[in-house]
Z-matrix of the N, CA and C atoms (Angstrom, degrees):
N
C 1 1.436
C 2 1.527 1 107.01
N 3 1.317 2 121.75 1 137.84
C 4 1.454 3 126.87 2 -178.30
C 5 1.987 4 92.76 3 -102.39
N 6 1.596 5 99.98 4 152.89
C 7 1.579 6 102.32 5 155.16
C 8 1.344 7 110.47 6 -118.40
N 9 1.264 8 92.29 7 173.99
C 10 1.364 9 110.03 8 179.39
C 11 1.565 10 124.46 9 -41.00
N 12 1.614 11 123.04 10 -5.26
C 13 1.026 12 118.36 11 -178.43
C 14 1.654 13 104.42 12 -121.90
N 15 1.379 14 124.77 13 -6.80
C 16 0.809 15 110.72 14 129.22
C 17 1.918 16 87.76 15 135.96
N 18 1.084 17 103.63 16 -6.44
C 19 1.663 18 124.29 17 172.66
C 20 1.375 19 116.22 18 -75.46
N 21 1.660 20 115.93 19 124.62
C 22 1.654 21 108.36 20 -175.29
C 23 1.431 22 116.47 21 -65.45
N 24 1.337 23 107.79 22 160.75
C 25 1.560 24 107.79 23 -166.55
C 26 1.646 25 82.97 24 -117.11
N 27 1.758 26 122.11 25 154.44
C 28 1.406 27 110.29 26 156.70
C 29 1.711 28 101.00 27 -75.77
N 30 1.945 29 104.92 28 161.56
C 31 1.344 30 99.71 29 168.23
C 32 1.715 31 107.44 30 -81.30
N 33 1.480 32 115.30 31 169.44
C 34 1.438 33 133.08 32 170.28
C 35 1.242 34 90.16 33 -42.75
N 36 1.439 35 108.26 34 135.60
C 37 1.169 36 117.98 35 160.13
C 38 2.024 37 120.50 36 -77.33
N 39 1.454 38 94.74 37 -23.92
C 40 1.621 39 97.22 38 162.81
C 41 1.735 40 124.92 39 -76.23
N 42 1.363 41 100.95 40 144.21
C 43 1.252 42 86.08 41 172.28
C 44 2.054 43 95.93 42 -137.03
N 45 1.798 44 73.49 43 150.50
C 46 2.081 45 85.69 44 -175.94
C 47 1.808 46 118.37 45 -68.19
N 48 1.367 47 119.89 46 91.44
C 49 1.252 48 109.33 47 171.68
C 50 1.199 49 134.34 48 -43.83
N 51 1.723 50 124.15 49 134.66
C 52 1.463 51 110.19 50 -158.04
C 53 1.950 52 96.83 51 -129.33
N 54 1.217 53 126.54 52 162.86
C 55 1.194 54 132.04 53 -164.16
C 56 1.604 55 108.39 54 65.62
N 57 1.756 56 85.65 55 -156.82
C 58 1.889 57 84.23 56 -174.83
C 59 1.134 58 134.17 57 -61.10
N 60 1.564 59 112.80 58 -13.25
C 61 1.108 60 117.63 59 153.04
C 62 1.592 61 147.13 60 -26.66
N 63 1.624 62 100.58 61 -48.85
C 64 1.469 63 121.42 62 166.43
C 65 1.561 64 121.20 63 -72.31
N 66 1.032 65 115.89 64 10.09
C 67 1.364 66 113.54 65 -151.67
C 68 1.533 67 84.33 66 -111.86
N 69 1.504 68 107.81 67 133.95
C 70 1.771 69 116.06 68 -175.00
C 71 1.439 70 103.43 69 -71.16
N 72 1.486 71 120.73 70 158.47
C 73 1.465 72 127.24 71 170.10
C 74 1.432 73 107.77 72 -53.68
N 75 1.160 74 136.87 73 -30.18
C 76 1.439 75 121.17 74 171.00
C 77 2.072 76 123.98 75 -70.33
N 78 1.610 77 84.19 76 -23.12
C 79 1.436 78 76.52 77 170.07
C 80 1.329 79 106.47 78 -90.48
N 81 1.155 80 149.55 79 -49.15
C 82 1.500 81 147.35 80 158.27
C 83 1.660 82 105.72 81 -17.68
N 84 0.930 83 125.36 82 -88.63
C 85 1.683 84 119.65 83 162.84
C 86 1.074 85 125.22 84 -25.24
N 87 1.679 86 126.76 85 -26.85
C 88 1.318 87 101.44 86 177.83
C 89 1.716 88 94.36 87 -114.74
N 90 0.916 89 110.76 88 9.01
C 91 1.469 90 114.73 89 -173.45
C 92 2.333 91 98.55 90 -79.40
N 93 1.894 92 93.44 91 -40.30
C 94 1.496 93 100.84 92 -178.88
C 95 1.477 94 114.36 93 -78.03
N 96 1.684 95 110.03 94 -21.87
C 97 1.323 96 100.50 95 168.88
C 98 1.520 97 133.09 96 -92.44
N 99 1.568 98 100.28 97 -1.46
C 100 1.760 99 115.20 98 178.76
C 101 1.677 100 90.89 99 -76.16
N 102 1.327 101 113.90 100 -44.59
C 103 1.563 102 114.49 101 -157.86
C 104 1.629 103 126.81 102 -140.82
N 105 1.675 104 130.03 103 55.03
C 106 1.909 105 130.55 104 -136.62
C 107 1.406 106 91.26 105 -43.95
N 108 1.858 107 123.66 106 -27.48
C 109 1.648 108 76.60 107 -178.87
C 110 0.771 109 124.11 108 -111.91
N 111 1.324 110 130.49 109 66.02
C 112 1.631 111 138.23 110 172.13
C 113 2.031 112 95.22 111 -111.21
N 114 1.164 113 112.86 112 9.70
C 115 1.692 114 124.36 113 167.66
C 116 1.513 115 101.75 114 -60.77
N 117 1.980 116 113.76 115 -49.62
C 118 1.342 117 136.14 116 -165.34
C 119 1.573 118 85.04 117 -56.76
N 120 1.235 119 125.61 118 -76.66
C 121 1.092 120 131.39 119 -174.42
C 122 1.052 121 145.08 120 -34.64
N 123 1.170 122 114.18 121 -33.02
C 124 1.363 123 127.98 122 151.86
C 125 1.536 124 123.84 123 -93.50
N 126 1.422 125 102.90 124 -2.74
C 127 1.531 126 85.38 125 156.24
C 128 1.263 127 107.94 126 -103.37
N 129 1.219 128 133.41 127 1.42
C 130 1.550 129 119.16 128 164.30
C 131 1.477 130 121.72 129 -62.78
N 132 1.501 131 88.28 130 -33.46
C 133 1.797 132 92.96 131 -178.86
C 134 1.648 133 103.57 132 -69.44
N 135 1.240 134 108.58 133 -48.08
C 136 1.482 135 105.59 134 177.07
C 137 1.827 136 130.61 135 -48.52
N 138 1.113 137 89.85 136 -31.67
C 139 1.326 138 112.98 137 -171.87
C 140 1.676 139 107.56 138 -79.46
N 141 1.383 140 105.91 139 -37.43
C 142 1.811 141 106.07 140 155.46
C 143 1.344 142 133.32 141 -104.88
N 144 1.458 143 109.56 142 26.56
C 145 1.567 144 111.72 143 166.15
C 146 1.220 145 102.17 144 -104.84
N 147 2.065 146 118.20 145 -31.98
C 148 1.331 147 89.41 146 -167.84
C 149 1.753 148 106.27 147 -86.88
N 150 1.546 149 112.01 148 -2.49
C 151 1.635 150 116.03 149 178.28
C 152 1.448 151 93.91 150 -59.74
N 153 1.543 152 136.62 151 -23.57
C 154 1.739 153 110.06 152 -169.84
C 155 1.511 154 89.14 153 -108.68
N 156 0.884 155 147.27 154 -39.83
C 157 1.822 156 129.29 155 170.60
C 158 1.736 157 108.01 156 -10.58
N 159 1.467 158 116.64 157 -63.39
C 160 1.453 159 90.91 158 -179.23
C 161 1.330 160 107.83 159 -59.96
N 162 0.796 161 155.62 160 -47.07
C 163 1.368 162 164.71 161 -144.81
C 164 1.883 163 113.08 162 -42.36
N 165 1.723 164 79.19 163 -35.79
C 166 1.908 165 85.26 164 -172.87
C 167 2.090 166 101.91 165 -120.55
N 168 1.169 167 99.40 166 12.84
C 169 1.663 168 109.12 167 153.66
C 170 1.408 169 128.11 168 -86.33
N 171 0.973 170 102.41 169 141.54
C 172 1.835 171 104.15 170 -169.94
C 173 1.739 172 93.44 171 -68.63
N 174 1.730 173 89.10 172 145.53
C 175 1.547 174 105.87 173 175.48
C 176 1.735 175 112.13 174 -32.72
N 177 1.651 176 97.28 175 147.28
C 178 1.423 177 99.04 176 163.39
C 179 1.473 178 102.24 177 79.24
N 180 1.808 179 128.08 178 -17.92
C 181 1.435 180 119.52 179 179.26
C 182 1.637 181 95.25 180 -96.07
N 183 1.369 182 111.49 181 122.11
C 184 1.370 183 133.74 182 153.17
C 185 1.838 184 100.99 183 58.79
N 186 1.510 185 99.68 184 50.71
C 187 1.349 186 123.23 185 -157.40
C 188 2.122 187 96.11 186 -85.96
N 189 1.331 188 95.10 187 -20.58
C 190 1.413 189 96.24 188 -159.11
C 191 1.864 190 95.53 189 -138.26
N 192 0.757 191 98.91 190 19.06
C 193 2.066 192 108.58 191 167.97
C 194 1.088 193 125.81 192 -64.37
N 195 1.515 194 114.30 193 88.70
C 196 1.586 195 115.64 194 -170.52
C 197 1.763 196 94.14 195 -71.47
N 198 1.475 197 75.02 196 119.05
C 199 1.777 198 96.63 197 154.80
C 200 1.820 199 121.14 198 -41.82
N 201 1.452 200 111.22 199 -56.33
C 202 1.222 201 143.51 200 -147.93
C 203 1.692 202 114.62 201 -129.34
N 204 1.698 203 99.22 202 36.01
C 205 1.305 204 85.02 203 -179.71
C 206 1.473 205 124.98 204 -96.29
N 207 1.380 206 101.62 205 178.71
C 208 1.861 207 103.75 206 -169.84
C 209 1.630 208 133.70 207 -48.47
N 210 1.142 209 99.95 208 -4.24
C 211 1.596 210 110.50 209 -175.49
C 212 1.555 211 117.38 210 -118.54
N 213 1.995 212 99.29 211 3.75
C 214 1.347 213 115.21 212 -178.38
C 215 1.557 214 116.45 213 -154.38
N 216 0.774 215 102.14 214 64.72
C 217 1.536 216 121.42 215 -174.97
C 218 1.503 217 109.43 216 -49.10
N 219 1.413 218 119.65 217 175.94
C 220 0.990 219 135.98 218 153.10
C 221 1.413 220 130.02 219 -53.76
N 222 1.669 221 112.74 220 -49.76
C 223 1.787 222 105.44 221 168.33
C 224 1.429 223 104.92 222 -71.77
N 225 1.156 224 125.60 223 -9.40
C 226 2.020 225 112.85 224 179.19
C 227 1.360 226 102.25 225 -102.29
N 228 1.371 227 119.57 226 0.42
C 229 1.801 228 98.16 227 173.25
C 230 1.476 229 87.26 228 -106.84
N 231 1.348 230 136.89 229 -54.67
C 232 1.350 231 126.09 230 170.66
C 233 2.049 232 122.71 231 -30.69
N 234 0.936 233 96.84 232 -18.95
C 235 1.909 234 118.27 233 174.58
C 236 1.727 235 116.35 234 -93.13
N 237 1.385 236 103.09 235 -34.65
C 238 1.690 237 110.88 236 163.77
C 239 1.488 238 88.44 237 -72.14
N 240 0.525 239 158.94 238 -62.82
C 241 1.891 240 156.24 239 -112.53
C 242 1.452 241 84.21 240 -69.08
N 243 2.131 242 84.87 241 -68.87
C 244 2.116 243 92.59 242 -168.38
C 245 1.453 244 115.01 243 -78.45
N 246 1.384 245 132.91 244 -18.20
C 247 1.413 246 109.19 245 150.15
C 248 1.670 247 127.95 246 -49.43
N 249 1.673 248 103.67 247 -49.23
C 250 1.485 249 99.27 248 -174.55
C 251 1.722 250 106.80 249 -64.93
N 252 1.156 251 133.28 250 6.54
C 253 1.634 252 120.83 251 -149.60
C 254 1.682 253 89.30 252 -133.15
N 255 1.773 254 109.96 253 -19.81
C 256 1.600 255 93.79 254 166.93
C 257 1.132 256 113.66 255 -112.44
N 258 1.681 257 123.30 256 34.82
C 259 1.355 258 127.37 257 -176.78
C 260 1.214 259 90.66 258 -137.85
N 261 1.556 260 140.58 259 5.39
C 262 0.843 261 141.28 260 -164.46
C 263 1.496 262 112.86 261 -157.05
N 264 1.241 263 121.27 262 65.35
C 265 1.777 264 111.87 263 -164.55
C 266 1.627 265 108.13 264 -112.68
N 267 1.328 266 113.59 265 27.63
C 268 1.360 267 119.73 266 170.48
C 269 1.462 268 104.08 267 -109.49
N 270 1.237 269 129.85 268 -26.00
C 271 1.655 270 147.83 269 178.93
C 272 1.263 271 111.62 270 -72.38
N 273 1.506 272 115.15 271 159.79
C 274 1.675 273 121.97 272 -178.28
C 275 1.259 274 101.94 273 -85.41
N 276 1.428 275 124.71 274 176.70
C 277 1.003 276 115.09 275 164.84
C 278 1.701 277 101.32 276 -89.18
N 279 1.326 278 137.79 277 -19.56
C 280 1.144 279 147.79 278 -155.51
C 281 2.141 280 70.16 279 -64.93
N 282 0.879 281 118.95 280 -85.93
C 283 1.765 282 126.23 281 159.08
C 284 1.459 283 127.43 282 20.94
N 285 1.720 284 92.53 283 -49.34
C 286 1.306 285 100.89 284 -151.70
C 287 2.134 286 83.94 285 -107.82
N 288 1.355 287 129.17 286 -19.25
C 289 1.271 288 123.85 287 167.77
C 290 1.370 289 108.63 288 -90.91
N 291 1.219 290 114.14 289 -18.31
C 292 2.212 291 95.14 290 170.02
C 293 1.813 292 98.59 291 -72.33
N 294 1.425 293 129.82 292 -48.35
C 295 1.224 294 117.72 293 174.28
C 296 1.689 295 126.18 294 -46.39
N 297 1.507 296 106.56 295 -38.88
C 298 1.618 297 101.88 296 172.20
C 299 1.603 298 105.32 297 -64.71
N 300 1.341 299 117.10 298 -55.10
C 301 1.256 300 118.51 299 -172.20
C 302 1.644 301 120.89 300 -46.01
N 303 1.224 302 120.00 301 -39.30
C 304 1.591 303 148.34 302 144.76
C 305 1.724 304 97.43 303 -35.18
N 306 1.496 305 119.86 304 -67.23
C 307 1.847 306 106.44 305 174.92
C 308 1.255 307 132.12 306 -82.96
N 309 1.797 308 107.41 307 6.76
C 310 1.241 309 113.98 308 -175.27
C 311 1.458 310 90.73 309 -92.06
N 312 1.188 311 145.34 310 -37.57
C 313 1.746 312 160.58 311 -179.78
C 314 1.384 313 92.68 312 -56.10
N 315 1.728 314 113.29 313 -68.41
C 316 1.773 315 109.19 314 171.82
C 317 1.535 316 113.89 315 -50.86
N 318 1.136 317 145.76 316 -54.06
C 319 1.008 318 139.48 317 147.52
C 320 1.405 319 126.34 318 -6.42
N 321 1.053 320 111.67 319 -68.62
C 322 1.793 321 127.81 320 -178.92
C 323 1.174 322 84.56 321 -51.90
N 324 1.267 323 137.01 322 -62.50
C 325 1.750 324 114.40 323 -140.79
C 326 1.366 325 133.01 324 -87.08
N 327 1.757 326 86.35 325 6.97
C 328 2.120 327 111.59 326 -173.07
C 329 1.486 328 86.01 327 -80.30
């Protein structure tokens, strides 16, 4: 980012999560109890935010991190979701998939 005087600025290091992502653990919870399969749905989104995380890690970090591996399937990370989101209903869900992604890394290393 440039300012007004003409000196680079760094950008925010935050950035605004967009889709289901943004949506707080209370709306996720009531979003799974208005409708179970909107669960699918949010783990799709999950399932491609944390595929670009390596993306902006330096080579060789979490270069080879099965998303989907054998000791953590899809119905048990879809089950962290609603544990983390009813133990956690002040948090995003964007929140509640950097923490799986965090046990999918623990995962890898058993």
């Amino acid at each position: 980012m440039i300012t007004t005087n003409g000196a680079a600025q760094p950008e925010s290091l935050t950035r605004k999560i967009v889709g289901l992502g943004g949506a707080t653990c209370q709306r996720f919870n009531a979003d799974i109890a208005m409708d179970p399969s909107n669960r699918r749905d949010y783990l799709a989104w999950a399932q491609g935010y944390m595929s670009a995380i390596p993306l902006g890690r330096p080579v060789g970090v979490d270069d080879s991190l099965d998303l989907v591996p054998p000791t953590f399937g899809l119905p048990d990370q879809s089950k962290f979701f609603e544990d983390f989101c009813v133990s956690n209903v002040a948090m995003d869900f964007g929140d509640a998939v950097e923490a799986l992604y965090k046990r999918l890394r623990q995962e890898g290393k058993t």
